[in-house]
C-alpha positions as CSV (number, residue, x, y, z in Angstrom):
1,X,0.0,0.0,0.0
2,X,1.4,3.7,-0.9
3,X,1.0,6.3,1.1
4,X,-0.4,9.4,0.6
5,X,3.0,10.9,1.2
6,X,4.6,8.3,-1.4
7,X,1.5,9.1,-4.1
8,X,1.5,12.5,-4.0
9,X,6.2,11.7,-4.4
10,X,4.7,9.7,-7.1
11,X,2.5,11.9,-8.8
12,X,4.7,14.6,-9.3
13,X,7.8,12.4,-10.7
14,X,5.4,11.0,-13.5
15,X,4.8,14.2,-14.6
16,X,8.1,15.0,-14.5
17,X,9.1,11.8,-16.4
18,X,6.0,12.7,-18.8
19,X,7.5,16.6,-19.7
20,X,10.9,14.3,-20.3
21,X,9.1,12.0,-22.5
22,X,7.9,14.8,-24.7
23,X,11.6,15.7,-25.6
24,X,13.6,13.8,-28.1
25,X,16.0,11.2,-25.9
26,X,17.5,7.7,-26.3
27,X,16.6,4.9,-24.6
28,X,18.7,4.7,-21.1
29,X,20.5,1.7,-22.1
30,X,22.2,3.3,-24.7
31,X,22.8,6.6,-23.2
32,X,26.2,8.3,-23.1
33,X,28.4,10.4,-20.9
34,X,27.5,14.1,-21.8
35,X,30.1,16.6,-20.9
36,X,28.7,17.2,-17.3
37,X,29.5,13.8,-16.6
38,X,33.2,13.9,-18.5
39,X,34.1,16.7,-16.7
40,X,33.0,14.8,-13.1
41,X,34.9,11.9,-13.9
42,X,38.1,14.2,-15.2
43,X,38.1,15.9,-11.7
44,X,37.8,12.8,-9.9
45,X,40.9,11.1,-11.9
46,X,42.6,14.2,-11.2
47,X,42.0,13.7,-7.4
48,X,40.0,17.6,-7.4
49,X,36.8,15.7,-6.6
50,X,36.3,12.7,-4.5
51,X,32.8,10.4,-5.4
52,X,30.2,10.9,-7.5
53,X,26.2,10.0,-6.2
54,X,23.8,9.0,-8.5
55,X,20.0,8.8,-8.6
56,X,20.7,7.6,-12.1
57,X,19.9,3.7,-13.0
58,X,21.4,4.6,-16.6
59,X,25.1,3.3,-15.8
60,X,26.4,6.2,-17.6
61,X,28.5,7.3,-14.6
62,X,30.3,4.2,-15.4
63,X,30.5,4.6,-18.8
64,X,32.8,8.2,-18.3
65,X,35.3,6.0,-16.7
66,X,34.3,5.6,-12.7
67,X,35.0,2.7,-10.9
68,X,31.7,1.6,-9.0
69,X,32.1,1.7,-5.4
70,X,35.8,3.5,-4.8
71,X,34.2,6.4,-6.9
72,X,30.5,6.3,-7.5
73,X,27.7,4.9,-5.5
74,X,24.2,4.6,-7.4
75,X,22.2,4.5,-4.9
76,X,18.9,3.6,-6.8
77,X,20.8,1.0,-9.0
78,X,22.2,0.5,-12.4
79,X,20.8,-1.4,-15.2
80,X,24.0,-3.4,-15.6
81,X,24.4,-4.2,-11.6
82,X,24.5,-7.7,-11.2
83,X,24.4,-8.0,-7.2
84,X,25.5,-10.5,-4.8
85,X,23.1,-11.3,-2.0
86,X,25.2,-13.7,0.0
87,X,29.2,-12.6,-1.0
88,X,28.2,-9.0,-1.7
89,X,29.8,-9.0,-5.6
90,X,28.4,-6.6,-8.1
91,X,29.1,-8.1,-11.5
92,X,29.1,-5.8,-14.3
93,X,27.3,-6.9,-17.1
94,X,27.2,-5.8,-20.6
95,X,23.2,-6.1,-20.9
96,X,20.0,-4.8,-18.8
97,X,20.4,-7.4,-15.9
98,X,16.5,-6.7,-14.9
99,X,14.2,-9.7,-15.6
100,X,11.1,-9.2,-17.5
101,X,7.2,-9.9,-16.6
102,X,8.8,-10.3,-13.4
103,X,6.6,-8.9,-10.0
104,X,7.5,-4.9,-9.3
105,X,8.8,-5.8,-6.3
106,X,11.0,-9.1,-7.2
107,X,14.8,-8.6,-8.1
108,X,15.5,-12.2,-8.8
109,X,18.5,-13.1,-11.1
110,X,20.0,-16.4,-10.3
111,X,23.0,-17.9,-8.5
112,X,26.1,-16.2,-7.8
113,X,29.1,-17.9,-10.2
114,X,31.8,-16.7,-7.4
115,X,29.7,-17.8,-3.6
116,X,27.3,-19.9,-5.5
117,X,24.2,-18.2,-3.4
118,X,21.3,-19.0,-5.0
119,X,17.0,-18.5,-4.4
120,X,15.8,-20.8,-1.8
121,X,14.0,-24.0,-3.3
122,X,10.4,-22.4,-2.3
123,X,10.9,-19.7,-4.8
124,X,8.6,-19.4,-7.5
125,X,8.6,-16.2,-8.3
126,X,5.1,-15.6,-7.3
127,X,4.5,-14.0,-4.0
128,X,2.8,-15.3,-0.9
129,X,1.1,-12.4,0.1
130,X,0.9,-8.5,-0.5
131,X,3.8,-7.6,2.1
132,X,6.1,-6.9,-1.0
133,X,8.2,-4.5,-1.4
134,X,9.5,-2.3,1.9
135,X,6.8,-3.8,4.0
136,X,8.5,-7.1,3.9
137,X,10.9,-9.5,2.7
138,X,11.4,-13.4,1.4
139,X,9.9,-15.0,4.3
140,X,7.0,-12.7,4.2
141,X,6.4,-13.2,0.3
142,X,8.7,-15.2,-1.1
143,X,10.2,-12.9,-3.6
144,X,13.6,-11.3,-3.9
145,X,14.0,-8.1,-2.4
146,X,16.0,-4.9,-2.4
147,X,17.7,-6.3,1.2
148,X,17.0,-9.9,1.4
149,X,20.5,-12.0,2.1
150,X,22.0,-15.2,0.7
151,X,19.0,-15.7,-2.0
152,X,21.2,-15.5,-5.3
153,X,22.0,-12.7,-7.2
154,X,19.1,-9.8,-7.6
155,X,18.9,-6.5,-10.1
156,X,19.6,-3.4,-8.1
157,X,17.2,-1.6,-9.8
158,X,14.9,0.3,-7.3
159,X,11.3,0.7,-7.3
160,X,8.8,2.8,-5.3
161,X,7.9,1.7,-2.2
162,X,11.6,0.2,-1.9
163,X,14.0,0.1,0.6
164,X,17.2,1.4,-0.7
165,X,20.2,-1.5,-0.2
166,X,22.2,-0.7,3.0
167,X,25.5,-1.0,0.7
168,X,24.3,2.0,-1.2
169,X,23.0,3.6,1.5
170,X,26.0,3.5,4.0
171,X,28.6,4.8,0.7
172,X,26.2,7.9,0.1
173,X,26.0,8.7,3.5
174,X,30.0,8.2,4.6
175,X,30.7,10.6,1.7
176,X,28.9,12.8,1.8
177,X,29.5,13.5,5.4
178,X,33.3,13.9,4.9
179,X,32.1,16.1,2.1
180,X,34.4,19.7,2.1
181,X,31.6,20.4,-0.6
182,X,28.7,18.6,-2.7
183,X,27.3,19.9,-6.3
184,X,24.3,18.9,-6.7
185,X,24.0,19.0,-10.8
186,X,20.4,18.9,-12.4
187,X,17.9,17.4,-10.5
188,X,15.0,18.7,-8.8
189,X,15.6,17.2,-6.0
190,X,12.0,15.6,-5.7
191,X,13.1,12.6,-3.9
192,X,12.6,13.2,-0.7
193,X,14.1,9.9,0.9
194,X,17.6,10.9,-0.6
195,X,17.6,15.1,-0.6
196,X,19.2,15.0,2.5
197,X,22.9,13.5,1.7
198,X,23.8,16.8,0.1
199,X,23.7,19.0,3.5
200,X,25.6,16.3,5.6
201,X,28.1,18.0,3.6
202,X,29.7,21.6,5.0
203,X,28.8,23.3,2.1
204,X,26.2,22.4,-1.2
205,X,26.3,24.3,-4.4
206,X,22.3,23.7,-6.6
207,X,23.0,23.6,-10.0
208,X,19.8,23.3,-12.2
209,X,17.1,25.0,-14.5
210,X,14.1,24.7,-12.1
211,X,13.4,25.4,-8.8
212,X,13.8,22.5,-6.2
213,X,12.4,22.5,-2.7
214,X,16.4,23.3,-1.4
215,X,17.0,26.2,-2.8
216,X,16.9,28.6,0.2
217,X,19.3,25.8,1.8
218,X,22.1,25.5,-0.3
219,X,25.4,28.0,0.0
220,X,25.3,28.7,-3.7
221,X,22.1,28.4,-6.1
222,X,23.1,28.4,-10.3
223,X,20.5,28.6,-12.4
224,X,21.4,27.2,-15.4
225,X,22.3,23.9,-17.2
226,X,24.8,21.6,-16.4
227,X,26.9,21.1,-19.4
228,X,27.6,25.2,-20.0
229,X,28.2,25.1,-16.3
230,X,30.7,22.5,-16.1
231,X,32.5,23.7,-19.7
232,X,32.5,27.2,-17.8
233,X,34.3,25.4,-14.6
234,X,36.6,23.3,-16.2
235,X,37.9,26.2,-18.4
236,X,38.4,28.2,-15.3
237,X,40.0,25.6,-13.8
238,X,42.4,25.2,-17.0
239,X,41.7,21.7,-17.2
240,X,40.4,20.1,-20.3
241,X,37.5,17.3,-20.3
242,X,38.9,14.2,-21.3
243,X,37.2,12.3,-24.1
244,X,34.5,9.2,-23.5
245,X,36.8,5.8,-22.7
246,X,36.1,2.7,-23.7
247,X,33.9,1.1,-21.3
248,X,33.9,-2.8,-21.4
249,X,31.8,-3.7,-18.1
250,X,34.0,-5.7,-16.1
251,X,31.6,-9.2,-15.9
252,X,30.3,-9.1,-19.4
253,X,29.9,-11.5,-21.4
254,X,30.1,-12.8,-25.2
255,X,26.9,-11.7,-26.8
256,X,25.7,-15.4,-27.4
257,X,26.1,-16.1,-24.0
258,X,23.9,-13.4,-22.6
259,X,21.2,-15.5,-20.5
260,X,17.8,-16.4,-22.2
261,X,15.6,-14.3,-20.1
262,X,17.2,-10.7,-21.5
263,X,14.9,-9.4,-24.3
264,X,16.1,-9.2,-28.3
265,X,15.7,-5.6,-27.3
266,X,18.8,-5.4,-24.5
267,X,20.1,-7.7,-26.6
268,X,20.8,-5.4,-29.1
269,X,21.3,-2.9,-26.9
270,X,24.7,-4.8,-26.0
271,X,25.6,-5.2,-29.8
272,X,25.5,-1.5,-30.0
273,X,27.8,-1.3,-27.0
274,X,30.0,-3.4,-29.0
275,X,30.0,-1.7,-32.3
276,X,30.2,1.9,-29.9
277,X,33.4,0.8,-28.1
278,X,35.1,-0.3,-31.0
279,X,34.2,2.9,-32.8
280,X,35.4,4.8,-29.7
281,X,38.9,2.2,-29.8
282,X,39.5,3.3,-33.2
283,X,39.3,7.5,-31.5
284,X,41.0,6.6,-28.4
285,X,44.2,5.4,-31.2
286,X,43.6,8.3,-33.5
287,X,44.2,10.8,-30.8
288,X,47.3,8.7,-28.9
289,X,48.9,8.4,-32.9
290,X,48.0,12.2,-32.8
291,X,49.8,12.9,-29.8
292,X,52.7,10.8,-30.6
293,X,53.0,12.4,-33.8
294,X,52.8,16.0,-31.9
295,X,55.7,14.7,-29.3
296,X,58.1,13.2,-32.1
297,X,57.3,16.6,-34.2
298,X,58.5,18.7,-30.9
299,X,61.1,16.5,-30.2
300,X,62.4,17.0,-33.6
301,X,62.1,20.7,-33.5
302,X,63.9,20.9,-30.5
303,X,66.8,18.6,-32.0
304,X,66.7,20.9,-34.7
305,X,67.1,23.8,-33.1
306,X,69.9,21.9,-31.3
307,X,71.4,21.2,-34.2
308,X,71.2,24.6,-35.8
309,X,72.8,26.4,-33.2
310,X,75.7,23.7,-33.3
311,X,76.0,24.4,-36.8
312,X,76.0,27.9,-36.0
313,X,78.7,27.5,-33.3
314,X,81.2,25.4,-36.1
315,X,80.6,27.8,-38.6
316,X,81.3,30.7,-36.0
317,X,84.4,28.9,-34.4
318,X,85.7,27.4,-37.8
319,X,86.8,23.7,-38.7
320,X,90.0,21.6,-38.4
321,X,91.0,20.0,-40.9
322,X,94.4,18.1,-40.9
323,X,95.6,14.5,-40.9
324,X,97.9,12.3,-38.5
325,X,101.2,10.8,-40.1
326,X,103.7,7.5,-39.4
327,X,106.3,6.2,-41.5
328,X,104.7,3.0,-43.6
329,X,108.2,1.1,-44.3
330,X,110.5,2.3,-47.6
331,X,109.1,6.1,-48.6
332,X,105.6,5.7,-47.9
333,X,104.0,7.2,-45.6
334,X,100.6,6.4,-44.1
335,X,98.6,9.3,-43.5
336,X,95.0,9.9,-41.4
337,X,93.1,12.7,-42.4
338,X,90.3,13.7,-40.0
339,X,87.3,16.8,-39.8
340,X,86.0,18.4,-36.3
341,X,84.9,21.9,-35.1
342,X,88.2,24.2,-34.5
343,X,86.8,25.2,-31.0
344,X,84.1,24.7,-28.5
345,X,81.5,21.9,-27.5
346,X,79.6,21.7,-30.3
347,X,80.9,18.6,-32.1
348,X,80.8,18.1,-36.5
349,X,79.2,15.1,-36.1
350,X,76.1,16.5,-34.2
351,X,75.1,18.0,-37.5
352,X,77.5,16.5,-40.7
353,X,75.9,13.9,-41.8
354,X,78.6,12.6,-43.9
355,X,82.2,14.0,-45.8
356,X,83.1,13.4,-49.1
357,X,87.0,13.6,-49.7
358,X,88.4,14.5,-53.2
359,X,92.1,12.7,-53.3
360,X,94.9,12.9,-55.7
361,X,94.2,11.3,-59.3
362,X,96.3,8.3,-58.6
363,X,94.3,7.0,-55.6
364,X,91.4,4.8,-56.3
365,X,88.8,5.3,-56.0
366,X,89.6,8.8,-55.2
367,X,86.6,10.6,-54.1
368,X,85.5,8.9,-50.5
369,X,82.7,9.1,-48.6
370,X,82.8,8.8,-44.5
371,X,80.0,9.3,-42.8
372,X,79.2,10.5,-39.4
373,X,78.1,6.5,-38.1
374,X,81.3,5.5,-40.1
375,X,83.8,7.6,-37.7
376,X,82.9,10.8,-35.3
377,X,86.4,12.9,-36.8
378,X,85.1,11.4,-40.5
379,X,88.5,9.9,-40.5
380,X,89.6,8.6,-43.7
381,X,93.8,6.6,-43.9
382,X,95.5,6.3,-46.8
383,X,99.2,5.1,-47.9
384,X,101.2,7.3,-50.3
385,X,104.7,8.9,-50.9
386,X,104.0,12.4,-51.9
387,X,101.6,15.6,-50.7
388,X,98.9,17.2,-52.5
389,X,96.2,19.4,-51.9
390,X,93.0,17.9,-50.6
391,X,89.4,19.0,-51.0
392,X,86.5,18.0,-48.6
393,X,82.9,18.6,-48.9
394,X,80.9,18.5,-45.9
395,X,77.1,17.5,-46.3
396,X,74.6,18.7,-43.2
397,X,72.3,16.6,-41.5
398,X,69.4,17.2,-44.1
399,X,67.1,18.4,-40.9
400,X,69.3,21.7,-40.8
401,X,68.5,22.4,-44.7
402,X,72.1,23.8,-45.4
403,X,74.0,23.8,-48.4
404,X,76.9,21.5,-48.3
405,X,80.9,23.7,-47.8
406,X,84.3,23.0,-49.5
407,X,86.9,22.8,-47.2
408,X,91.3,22.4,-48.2
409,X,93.8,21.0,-46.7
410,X,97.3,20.7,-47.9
411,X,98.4,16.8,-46.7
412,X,101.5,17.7,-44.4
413,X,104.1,14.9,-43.5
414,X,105.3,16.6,-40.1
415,X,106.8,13.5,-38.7
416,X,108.3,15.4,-35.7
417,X,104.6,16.0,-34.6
418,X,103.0,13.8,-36.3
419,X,100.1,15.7,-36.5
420,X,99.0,19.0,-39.3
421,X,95.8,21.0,-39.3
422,X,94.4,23.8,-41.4
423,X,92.0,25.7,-39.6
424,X,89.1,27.2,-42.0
425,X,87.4,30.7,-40.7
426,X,85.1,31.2,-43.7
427,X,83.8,27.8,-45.4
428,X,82.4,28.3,-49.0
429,X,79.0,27.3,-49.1
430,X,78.5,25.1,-52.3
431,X,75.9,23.3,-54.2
432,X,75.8,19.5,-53.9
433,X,78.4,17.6,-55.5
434,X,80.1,20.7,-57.2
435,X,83.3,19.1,-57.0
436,X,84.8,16.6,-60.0
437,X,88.4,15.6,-59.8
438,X,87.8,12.8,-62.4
439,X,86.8,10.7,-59.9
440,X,85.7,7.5,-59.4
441,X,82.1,7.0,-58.5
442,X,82.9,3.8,-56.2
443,X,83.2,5.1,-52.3
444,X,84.8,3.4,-49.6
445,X,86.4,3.3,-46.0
446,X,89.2,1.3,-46.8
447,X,93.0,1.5,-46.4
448,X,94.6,2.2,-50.3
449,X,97.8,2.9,-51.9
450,X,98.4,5.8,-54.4
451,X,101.1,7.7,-55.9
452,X,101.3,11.6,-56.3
453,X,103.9,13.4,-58.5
């Protein structure tokens, strides 16, 4: 029996629900996170908020990326709630859990796969008497109900003239009394039951279009709509809304093992949930491959710029170019020849990619190519008797878009020092491959003998 109090509760939600109907909606089960409910669940990751309460049955709490429990209590339920009444275990499913043509006031699902809690053998599903609902419980009807223990598994979806579950009662109320602060975000606070968690809090912001019966309670009343509210927050907070996760419930199962009793309808329903996750798969890697692509373009910039103001530095500083010398046995000599920056840190091969020497006719091949993996000096040793002129060009890292520079040296056979350098000031900035000394278009890193005149 309903009384007046509950009826005239009643009465006033249905015509709520009835102005709702009129709008365009989809059906709860496939409902998804709007940007209120992004921008909850971003605060909460970000540890800014704490836990979310819902009135809501829709699961979409769950569906922004909440963990049930540790960070949102639905205190009337969700449609995907598979509950426990012996081991306490939501499972998570991936379809409306709720049986059909089943009494208002029996949750019955089945046994529990972890505890193996199941109805007692005297359950029929048809109730004993009219104590149903919160005027009584299995041994006064002989249906599941919202606190009945150790009969199976049961919905948590609550119906008027219900007793709320103690599990979900207990999490509202222990948050909301440690509460700093509670938003209450678009509802018009018509359940009466419930309207009180917000003020066990020290302070409670209203947030919603109409008026509510709290109004002169609350420490700061917004009229307005939650999703321009929440936009308006998180931008003055500098924090951006993250984007809708995938949400695969944690206990679901393949779709042709979703139990007999759930309707074509949720049935479908879990399809789409399917087809929406793997859609939202596909933008959860579109946006990690964009932000990849963003960090490898910075990182590159930022080499670059490194490696421009090395160049910079070398061409500042100049270049040493000279070779190393030892006697070879009779009148040869062998000879190193070798390319670095004439002063400072910044290092050639931080930005030459590769040096291409130019050698007397009688080497061969006589135009060499060492690159910067090859040797870090672009050392190149050879074996000959006499000295000549030598001619490098020196080819940038292709990142730095610089014209390649001719460099001389004039081979030196300084045995007391064993070592002769040229240092260049001003390089001559050259097209690529300018430079043709008949030469040989094989290129190599290997010892070789020639002759000079």
């Amino acid at each position: 029996v309903i009384s007046p109090k509950d009826r005239a509760e009643l009465n006033k939600l249905l015509a709520e629900s009835e102005k709702k109907g009129k709008q365009k909606s989809v059906p709860m089960i496939d409902a998804r996170p709007t940007p209120t409910h992004m921008a909850m669940s971003t605060l909460i990751r970000k540890k800014i908020a704490h836990y979310i309460v819902t009135t809501n049955l829709d699961g979409i709490h769950r569906k922004s990326g909440l963990k049930a429990h540790t960070q949102i209590c639905n205190l009337h339920g969700s449609v995907y709630a598979e509950r426990c009444t012996g081991c306490g275990y939501d499972f998570e499913r991936n379809y409306y859990t709720r049986r059909s043509r089943i009494h208002v006031h029996d949750h019955h699902i089945g046994q529990c796969q972890r505890c193996k809690s199941k109805p007692p053998s005297s359950y029929t599903g048809r109730p004993i008497s009219n104590n149903t609902g919160s005027d009584g419980d299995y041994r006064d009807n002989h249906l599941i109900g919202t606190r009945d223990e150790r009969v199976g598994t049961k919905d948590t979806h609550i119906n008027f003239g219900e007793c709320l579950d103690d599990m979900d009662w207990n999490e509202a109320d222990k948050h909301c009394r440690k509460a700093d602060l509670v938003i209450v975000a678009g509802t018009s606070m018509s359940l009466r039951h419930i309207t009180h968690f917000p003020f066990l809090a020290k302070r409670t912001v209203i947030i919603n279009l109409q008026q509510t019966p709290d109004d002169r309670k609350c420490d700061l009343r917004i009229w307005g709509k939650t999703d321009p509210v929440f936009e308006a927050l998180m931008e003055q907070l500098g924090i951006s809304i993250d984007p809708v996760p995938v949400w695969i419930p944690r206990d679901s199962v393949p779709i042709h093992k979703i139990p007999k009793y759930v309707s074509s309808y949720y049935v479908q329903a879990a399809k789409r949930l399917e087809d929406s996750n793997k859609k939202l798969k596909a933008e959860a890697k579109a946006r990690q491959e964009a932000v990849e692509e963003a960090a490898k373009k910075k990182r590159k910039e930022a080499q670059q710029t490194t490696e421009e103001k090395a160049a910079i530095a070398i061409l500042k500083s100049g270049i040493r170019f000279g070779n190393t010398v030892s006697r070879a046995g009779n009148s040869n000599f062998k000879w190193t020849l070798f390319l670095k920056s004439a002063a400072g840190e910044a290092k050639l091969n931080q930005v030459a990619d590769k040096v291409t020497y130019f050698l007397h006719p009688t080497f061969s091949p006589n135009k060499v190519t060492v690159s910067a993996a090859e040797s870090k000096n672009f050392e190149l040793s050879r074996i000959g008797w006499g000295t000549f002129e030598i001619t490098a060009q020196i080819h940038w890292k292709p990142s730095l878009n610089l014209r390649p520079i001719l460099v001389s040296h004039n081979l030196d056979f300084n045995l007391e020092s064993g070592i002769a350098t040229t240092i260049i000031k001003s390089p001559k900035l050259t097209s690529r491959d300018v430079v043709s000394r008949n030469s040989s278009p094989a290129e190599s890193h290997v010892e070789a003998v020639g002759c000079c005149g």
